[in-house]
N, C-alpha and C positions, 0 to 999 in steps of 0.2 A: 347552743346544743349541737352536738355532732354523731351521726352514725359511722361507727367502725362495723366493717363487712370483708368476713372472714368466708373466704372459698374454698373450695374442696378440699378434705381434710386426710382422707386415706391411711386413715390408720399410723399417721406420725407424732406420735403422743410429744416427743421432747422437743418438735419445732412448734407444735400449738403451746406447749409451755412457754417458751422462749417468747414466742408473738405476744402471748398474752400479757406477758409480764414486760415487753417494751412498749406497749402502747399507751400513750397518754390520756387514758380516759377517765372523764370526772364520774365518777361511779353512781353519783346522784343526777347528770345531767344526762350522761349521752347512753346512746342504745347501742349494744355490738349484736350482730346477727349474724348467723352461720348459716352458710346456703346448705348445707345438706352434704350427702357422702362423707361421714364422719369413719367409715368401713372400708375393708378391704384392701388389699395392694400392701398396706404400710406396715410394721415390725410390732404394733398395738394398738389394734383397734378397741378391743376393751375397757382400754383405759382412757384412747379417746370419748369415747362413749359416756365412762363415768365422770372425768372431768365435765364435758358439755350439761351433761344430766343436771350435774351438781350443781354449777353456773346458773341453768335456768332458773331450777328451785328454787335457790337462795334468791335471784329476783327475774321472776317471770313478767315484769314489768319491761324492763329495760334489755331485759337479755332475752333473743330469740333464738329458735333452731329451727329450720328449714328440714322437711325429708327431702333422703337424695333418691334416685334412683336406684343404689345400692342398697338401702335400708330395704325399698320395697321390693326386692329383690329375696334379701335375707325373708321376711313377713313370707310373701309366695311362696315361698320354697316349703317354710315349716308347717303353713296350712294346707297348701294344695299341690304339694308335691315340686312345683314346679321349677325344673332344673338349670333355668339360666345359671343362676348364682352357685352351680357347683364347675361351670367351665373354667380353665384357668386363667384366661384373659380378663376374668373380671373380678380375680384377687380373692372369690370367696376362699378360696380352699387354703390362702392364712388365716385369713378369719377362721376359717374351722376348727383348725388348727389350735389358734390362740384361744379361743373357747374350748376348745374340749379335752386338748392337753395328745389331743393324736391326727397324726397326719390322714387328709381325705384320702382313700382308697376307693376308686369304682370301679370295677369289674364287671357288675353282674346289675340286674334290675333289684334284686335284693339288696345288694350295697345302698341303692339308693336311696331305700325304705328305711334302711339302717342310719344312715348317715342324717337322716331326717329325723329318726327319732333321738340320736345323740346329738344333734342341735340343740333340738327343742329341750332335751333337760340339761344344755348347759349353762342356755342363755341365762342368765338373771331375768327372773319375770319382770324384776323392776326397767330393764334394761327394752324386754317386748312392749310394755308400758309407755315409754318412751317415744318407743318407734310411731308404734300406734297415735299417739298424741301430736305427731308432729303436722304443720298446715303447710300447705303446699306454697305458699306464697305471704308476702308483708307487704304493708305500704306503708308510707308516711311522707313528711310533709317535700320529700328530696326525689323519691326514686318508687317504683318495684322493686322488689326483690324475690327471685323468683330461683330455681334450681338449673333449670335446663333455657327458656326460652317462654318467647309469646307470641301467639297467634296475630298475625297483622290486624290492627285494628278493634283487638278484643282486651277487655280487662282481663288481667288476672280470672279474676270471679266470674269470666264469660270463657275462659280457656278450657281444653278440655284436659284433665288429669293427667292423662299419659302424656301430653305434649308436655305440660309446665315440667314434668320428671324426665323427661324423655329426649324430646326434639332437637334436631341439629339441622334447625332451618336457615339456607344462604339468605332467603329471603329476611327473615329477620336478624340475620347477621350484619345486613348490610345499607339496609333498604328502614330498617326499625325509625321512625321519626317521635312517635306517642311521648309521654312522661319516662322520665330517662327509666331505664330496666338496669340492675345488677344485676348479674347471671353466673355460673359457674359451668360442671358439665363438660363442656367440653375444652381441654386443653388450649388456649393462646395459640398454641404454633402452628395449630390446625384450622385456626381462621384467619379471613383472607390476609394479605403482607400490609396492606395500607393502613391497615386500623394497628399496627402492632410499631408502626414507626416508632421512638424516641418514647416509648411508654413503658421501657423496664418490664417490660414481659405481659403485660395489661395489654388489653385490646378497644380500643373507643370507635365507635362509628354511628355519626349522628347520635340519637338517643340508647346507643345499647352500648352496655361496658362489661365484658366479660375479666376475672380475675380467678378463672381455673385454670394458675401458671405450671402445669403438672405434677406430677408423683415420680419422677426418680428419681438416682442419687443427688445427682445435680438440680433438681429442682425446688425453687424457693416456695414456701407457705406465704403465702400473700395477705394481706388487711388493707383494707383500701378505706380511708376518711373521708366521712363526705360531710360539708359542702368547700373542705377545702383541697383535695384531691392530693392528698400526704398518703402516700403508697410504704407499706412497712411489710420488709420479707425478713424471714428465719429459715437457713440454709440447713443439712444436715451434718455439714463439716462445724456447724456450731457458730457460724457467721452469722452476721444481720446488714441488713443494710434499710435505706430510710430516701425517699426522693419526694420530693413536691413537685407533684406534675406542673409545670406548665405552659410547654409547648406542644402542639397539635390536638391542643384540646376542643373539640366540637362546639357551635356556640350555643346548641341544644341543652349542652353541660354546662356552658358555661352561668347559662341561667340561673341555675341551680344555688350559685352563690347567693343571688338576690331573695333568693326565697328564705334563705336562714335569717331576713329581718323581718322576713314577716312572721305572724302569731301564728301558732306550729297547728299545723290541720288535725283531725283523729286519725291516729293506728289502725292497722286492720291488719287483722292475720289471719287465715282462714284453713279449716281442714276440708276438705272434699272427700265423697266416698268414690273408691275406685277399685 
């Protein structure tokens, strides 16, 4: 059995197709999970969106999704106003855009009320449904898997919300030793140089593996295979490329092989109120 773990997705519907469709997953064996950020920045988040939806659905068993910090972002916005996700830096206002078929304009504090209310009747409820439904965190018999990061020392199920979405801790950038962590969140090139040697744009240090390899043109969609460390990108020029890590791989990770002979522990996936 193997988990493929798909990181930050930003609204690039035809490279999550491509990924999808090169990866060699046994559809009755192995689990694929998406860390969260299915929104914003990219040319179609809607359709990201619907695809992942869809995926779960058809099996909720095998197939997870993670909320990003983007998603709760969008949620805040539509119930309590709350105006992060209309700044530019954080890609809502394609998403606005791509949902409601007109460019964000803000002007005035009225804009904002407005813009809020044509959100909220553009989104697909099925699509709010979703967001809502999603748990902050997975585990299984390989890793965490988690959106943003983990408090030193704490499980998942002991962190606190806003950090698993949130946090861009050096500290657990660097210093993480626990059960290996998958993480997204924050771009690769923005953590430290040493964990990013000879790993195609992934990040490894001790027990934490980041594979949010960013969102711009040049920037590959990642899939990362676990327990045998086969890295699969999908470019936006329509390329792909495929690496099996294994040089400067931690021996924290490396353990991780040995576990996929053992008899596979329970799943856990969890939502938290926040």
């Amino acid at each position: 059995m193997k988990t493929f773990v798909i990181g930050d997705i930003h609204g690039r519907r035809a490279q999550l197709d491509a990924l999808i469709d090169m990866l060699p997953r046994d559809t009755a064996e192995d689990t694929l999970i998406f860390l969260g950020d299915l929104i914003d920045r990219g040319p179609d988040a809607p359709g990201v969106v619907d695809r992942v939806m869809k995926l779960c659905r058809k099996d909720p068993v095998r197939i997870r999704c993670l909320r990003g910090n983007h998603e709760q972002m969008l949620l805040d916005f539509i119930r309590e106003g709350a105006g992060l996700w209309l700044t530019h830096v954080t890609g809502g206002d394609q998403t606005f855009e791509q949902y409601t078929g007109n460019p964000l304009v803000i002007e005035s504090v009225r804009d904002i009320e407005n813009s809020r209310q044509s959100i909220n009747d553009s989104v697909p409820p099925e699509h709010i449904a979703f967001f809502d439904s999603l748990p902050l965190f997975y585990e299984d018999a390989y890793a965490f898997y988690v959106h943003a990061g983990l408090e030193l020392g704490k499980h998942p199920e002991e962190t606190d919300a806003r950090f698993l979405l949130w946090a861009r801790d050096p500290e657990f950038f660097k210093n993480y030793r626990g059960k290996p962590c998958i993480f997204g969140h924050t771009p690769t090139t923005f953590l430290p140089f040493l964990g990013r040697v000879g790993r195609h744009g992934i990040y490894m240090s001790h027990s934490a593996v980041g594979i949010d390899t960013g969102y711009n043109y040049n920037s590959p969609l990642s899939c990362l295979s676990l327990p045998d460390f086969t890295l699969y990108q999908t470019f936006a020029d329509g390329h792909s490329a495929m690496y099996h890590i294994t040089s400067f791989v931690p021996e924290e990770l490396r353990s991780m092989q040995k576990i996929a002979e053992m008899p596979a522990a329970d799943n856990v996936a969890k939502t938290l109120d926040i």
